[in-house]
N, C-alpha and C positions, 0 to 999 in steps of 0.2 A: 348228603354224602360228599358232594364234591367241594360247597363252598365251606362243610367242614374240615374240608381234607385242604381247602386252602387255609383256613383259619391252625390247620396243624405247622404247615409249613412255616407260618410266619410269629409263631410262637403262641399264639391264641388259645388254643387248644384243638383237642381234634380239631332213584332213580324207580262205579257202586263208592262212591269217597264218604259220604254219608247215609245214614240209615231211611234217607229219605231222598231227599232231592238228586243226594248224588251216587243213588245205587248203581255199581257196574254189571249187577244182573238181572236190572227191569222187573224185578220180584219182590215181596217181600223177603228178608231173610227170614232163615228156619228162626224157628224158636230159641229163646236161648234158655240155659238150664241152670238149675244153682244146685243140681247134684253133682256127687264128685271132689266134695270140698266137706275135709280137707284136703291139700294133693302137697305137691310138693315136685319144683319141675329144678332142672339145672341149666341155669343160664349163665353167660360171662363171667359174673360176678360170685358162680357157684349155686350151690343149692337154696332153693325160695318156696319158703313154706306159706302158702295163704291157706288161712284156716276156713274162709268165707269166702263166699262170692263178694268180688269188690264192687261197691257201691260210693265211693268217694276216691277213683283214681287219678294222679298229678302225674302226666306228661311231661317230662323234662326234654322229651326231642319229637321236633317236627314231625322225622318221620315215622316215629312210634302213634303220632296222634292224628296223623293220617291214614294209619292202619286198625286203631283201634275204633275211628271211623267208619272203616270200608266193612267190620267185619259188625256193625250194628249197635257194637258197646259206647256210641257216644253219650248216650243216655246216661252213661255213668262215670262220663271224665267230671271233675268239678274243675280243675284248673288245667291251664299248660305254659307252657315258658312263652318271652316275649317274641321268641321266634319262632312259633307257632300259628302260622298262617290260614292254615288251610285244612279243611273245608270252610270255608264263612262262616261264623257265625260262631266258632269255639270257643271255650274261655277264656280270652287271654290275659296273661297278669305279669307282673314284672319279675314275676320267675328265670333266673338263670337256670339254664342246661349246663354253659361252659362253667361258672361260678357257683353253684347251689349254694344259698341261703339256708341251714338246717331249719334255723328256729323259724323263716317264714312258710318253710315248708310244711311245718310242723301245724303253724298257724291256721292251714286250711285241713287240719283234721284229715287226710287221706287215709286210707285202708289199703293201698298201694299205690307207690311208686315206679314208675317205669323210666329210664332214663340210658341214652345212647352209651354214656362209659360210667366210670365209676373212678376216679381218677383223684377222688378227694375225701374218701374214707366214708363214700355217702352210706353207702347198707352199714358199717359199724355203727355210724351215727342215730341213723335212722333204725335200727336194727335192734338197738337199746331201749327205743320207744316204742316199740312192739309193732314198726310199721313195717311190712318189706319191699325188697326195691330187687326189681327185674332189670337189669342190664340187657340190652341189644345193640349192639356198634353194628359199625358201618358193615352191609354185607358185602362179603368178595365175590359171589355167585349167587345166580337166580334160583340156587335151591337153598340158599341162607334164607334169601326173601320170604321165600315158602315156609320153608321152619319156622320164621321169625312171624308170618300171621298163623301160625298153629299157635305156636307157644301160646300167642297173647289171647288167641282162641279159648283154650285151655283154662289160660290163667283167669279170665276174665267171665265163664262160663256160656262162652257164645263159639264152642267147638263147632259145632255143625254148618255155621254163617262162616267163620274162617274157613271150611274147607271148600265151602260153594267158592267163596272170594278167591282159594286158589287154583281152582278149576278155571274161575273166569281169567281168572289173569294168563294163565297158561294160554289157552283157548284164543286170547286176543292177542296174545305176542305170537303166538305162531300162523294168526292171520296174517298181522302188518308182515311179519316174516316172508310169509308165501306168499302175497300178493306185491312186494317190492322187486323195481327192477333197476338194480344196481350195475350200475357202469361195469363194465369188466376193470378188475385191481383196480379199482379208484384209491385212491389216497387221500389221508386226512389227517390235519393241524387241529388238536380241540384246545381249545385256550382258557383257561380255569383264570389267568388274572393279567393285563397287558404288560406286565414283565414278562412274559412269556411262559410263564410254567406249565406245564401241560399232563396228557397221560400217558403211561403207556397202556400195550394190551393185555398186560397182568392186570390191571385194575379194573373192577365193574364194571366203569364206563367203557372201555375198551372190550372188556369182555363183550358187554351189549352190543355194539357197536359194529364187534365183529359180525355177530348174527344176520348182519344187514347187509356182509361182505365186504366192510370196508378195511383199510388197512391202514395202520397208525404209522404216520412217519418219526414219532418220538419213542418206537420202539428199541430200536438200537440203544435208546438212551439208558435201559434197563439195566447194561452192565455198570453202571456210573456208584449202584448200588440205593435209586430211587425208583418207585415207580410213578411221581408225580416229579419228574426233573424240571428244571430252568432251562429251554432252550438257547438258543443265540437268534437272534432277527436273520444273522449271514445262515446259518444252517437252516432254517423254514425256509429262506427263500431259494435256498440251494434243493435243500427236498421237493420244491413246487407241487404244493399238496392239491389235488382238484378238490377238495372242499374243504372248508374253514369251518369251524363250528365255533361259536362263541359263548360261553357260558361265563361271560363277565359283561352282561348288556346293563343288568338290572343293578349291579351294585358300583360299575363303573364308567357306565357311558359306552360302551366299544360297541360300533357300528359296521356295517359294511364301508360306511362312507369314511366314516375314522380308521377303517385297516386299509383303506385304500389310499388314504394320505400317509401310508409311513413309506419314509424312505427305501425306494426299491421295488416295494410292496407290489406295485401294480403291474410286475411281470410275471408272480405267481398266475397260473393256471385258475386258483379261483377265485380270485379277482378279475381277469378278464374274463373271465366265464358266467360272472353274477353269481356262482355259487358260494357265496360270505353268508352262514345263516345264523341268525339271533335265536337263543336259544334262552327261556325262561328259567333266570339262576335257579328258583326255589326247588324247580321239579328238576333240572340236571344235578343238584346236592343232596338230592334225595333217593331213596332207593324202596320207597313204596310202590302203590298201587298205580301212580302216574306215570312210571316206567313205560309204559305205553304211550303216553301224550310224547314224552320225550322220542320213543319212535314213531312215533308216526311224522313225527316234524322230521325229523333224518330221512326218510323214509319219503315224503313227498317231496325234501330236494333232491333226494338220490333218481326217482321217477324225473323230473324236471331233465335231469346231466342226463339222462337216459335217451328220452325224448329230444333231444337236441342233440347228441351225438350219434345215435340209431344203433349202438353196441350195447348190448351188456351182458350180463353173468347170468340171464337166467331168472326165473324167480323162487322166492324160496332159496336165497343164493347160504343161507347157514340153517341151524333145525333148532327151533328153538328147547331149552330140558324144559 
């Protein structure tokens, strides 16, 4: 989500993980079903008829392939793009998501495609070869997420395991939720890439974010007509945000020790506070099942400022949908 939302910015283009090891419901999932097919669902990209239950499905985004994971069907991804990391052990291949390749796609025989946008005539393409291709972009709210493990649910005939996965997901966000104890108004700098660009609270991660009670100082930025703006260093340091979030540790180095050597820096609030947190790119650019890991890492620095200051908001300080 986010580090594709950085790759939009800079012209590139465009938050139970497996059916075993990394169940989030300590169960087996339900069975899955190959009734119901034919169907025919509508997604981004419009209406997508699969005539069968897919058994040779090509992931073109992370976070599609980390969902069709959680809900049991990895048994039936064969491929995923080269930036498809996770759960261990999934296919990966030199497949573009940003680029798609038709004829290599084509090459691995898939029964369906799944893929974050559609931005390069991929369903006409592929559409002609009698393959079809499911669109899901980045969700703007946590009830996209949920629609978005239905559909694939659906699409993939492991309904009944998608809706366990979105009860669990529910169920765990509105733990870390109610068991967090958030500063009173804490403030927060999230940093997508050390040029500064950042989010506001219109976007997912802001959205999320909120839930936890915090509050985004690059909101103001929203009348600019972005909601992922380019700060100034002088306006963070003017904002003095009590936590920092960094979601540009993995692809650029940015440490608490490196935001504390920038000029100025080290009069923001958190900075002298320790609260500088490192924040794992893959899972803050995504808007899957690990939604979670990413709160609960917010979540036990917000407890941390809590605990050191002896105020806060309460717990359960947002509700989660």
């Amino acid at each position: 989500m986010y580090r594709n939302a950085r790759r939009a910015l800079f012209g590139l283009a465009l938050l139970a993980l497996s059916a075993t090891a990394c169940s989030t419901t300590g169960s087996a999932p339900p069975p899955a079903s190959s009734t119901g097919f034919p169907l025919t669902l509508h997604a981004a990209n419009g209406a997508v008829h699969i005539t069968s239950r897919p058994a040779a499905i090509i992931s073109l985004s992370p976070t599609a392939t980390e969902m069709l994971y959680a809900i049991g069907a990895g048994h039936q991804v064969k491929a995923v793009d080269q930036d498809s990391n996770y759960p261990p052990g999934v296919p990966v291949t030199q497949l573009s998501g940003v680029t798609p390749n038709v004829e290599a796609i084509l090459a691995q025989q898939p029964d369906l495609v799944v893929t974050a946008a559609d931005t390069t005539g991929l369903t006409s393409h592929l559409g002609s070869a009698g393959v079809p291709v499911l669109s899901l972009p980045a969700a703007a709210t946590l009830a996209d997420v949920y629609a978005q493990l239905d559909t694939l649910g659906t699409a993939t005939g492991n309904a009944a395991a998608a809706a366990a996965e979105v009860a669990s997901l529910k169920s765990r966000i509105q733990r870390v939720v109610a068991d967090t104890r958030a500063p009173a108004h804490a403030t927060y700098y999230y940093e997508l890439d050390p040029t500064y660009y950042s989010v506001t609270s219109s976007t997912f991660i802001g959205q999320v974010l909120g839930l936890l009670g915090l509050h985004d100082i690059a909101g103001s930025a929203a009348h600019a007509g972005s909601d992922y703006p380019q700060l100034s260093p002088e306006s963070i340091i003017h904002a003095d945000p009590a936590y920092i979030f960094l979601a540009d540790t993995n692809c650029c180095g940015a440490t608490p020790q490196t935001v504390a050597a920038r000029p100025g820096w080290q009069t923001i609030a958190a900075v002298r506070n320790g609260h500088v947190v490192n924040l794992d790119d893959d899972i803050a650019s995504r808007w899957g099942p690990r939604i979670v890991d990413l709160l609960q890492v917010v979540s036990a620095a917000l407890d941390k400022g809590a605990a050191g200051t002896g105020t806060t908001s309460g717990s359960g300080a947002g509700s989660a949908p």
